[in-house]
N, C-alpha and C positions, 0 to 999 in steps of 0.2 A: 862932646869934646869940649875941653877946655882950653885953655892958653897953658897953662900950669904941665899939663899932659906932657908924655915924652913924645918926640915924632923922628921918624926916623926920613932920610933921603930913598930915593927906589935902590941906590948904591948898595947901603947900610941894610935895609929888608930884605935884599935880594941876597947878603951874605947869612941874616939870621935864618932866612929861608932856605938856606943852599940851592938858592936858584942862581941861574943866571939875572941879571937886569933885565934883558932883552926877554925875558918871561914875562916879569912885571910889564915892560912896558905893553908887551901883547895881550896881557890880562885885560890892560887900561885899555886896550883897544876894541877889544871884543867886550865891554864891559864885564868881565870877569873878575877877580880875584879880590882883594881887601879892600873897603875903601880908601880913599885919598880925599885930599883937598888940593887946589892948583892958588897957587900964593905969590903974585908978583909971578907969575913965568915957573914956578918952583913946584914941582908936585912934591906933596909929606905926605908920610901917612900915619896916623895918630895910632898911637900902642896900643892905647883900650880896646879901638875898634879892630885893627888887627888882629888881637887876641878875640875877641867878641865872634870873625870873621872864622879863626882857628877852628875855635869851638864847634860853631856852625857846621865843618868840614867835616866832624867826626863822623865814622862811620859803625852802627852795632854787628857785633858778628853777624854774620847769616843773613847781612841786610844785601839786595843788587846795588 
């Protein structure tokens, strides 16, 4: 991650997501979902690794 990077609020990812917030934030809590960083009281979460995270997520045909 850089400083330069985009980061988005749990608000803002949870709209690019079509999640609810309350998903992300339950992510964070089970340690699940995309990383973050927690900044002054503020959790982000940086674009790259989100996308990085996405990726991660895919699934191949005919995979359980």
């Amino acid at each position: 991650m850089t400083l330069q990077d985009e980061k988005f609020t749990t608000g803002e990812l949870a709209l690019k997501l079509k999640r609810a917030p309350e998903t992300l934030v339950r992510w964070r809590r089970l340690r699940q979902g995309p990383p973050y960083i927690r900044l002054q009281g503020r959790v982000l979460y940086d674009k790259g690794a989100v996308e990085r995270w996405l990726q991660d997520q895919s699934v191949q045909a005919g995979s359980p």
